[in-house]
N, C-alpha and C positions, 0 to 999 in steps of 0.2 A: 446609383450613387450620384449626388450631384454636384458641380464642376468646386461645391469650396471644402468638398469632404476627401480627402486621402486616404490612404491604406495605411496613413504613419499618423491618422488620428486618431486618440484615443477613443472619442465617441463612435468612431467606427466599427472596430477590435468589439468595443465593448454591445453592439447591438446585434454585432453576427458570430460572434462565441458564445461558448457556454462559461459562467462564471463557476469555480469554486472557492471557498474559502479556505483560510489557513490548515482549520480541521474543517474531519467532516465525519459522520457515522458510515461505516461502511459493509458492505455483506459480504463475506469469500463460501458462497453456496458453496461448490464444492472440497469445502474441508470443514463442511458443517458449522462456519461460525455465522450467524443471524443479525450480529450488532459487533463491531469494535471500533473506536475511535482511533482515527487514524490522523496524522501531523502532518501536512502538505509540504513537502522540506524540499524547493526549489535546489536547494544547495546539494543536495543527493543523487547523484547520478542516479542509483537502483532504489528501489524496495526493501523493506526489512520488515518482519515480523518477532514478536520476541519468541523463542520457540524456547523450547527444556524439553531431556529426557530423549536426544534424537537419536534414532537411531536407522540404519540402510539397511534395508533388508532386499530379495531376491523375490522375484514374484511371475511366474511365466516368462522367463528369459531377461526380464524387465529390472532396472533399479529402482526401489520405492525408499522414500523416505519416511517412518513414521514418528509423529513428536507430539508433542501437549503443549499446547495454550492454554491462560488464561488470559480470557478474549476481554473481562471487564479492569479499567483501573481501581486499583487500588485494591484491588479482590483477586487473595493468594489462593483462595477456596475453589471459587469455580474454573474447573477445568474441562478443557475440549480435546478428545483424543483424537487425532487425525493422520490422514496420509494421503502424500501425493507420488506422481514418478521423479524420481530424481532427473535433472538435467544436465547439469552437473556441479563442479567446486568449482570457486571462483574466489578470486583476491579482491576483497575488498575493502578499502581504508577507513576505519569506524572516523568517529567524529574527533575522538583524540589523537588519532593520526596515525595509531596501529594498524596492520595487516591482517586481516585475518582471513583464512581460508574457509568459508561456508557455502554451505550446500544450495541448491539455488533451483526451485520448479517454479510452473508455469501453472495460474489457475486466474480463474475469470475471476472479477469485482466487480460490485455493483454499486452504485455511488448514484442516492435518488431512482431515477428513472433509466441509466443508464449502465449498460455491462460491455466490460471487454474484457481480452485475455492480459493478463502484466505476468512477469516475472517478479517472484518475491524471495528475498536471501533469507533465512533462517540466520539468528542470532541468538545466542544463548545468555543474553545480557538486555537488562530493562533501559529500553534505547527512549531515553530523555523523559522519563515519564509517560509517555507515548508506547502503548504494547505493539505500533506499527506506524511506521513512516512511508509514504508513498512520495518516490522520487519524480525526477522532472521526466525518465524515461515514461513513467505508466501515463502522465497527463498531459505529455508533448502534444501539440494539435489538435488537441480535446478538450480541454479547458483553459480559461484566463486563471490566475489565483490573482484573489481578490485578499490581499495579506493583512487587512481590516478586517474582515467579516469570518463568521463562523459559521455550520450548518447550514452554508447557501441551498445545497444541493440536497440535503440530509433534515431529517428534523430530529432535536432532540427529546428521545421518548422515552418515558419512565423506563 
């Protein structure tokens, strides 16, 4: 780093991070979804998925959650059945300022070239036209959002 570059400057940030943009297409391999556009939402502590049809079930001593997505916008038709373990319920403040208590597992994302685990809340409500918001929690220390660009990390494919 050289003596007129800081740690507080922009150009810096930006040549030793990874950038994302506001959206971005994204994979949740394990609950079998291959593609859903997801909304980079800084202002969201968690995760959210739009999920329907959940339900807890009991699996080797285990809590499981199973529910249905539909992973593309705008498309009430195609649906993905899935399940994960349950984590647990948690209070979360939707965008209008209600309460709601949903259920909340842990499964990997892949975003481009890159996977890690996040916690995603289950919601039974089409969250802003977005079927999934990824909060500041899953991209802390991992990505800039770059609140211009779209698809930095992602491409968008037929």
């Amino acid at each position: 780093m050289s003596h007129h570059q800081n740690r507080n400057d922009v150009s810096y940030f930006a040549s030793s991070s990874k950038i994302i943009g506001w959206r971005e297409f994204v994979t949740l391999p394990q609950l079998k979804i291959d593609k859903i556009k997801a909304k980079i939402d800084t202002g969201a502590r968690s995760s959210a998925i739009h999920a329907f049809n959940i339900h807890e079930l009991s699996q080797n001593g285990k809590k499981i959650i199973r529910f249905q997505i539909h992973p593309l916008q705008r498309d009430s038709k195609t649906t993905v059945t899935t399940e994960a373990e349950l984590l647990e319920y948690r209070k979360v403040r939707n965008s209008g300022g209600t309460t709601q208590l949903r259920p909340v597992i842990k499964t990997n994302i892949e975003v481009g070239k890159y996977t890690w685990p996040i916690e995603l809340t289950l919601t039974n409500r089409d969250v802003m036209g977005f079927r999934m918001l990824l909060g500041r929690q899953a991209v802390r220390n991992k990505f800039l959002v770059d609140s211009g660009g779209s698809f930095l990390q992602s491409h968008r494919k037929p």
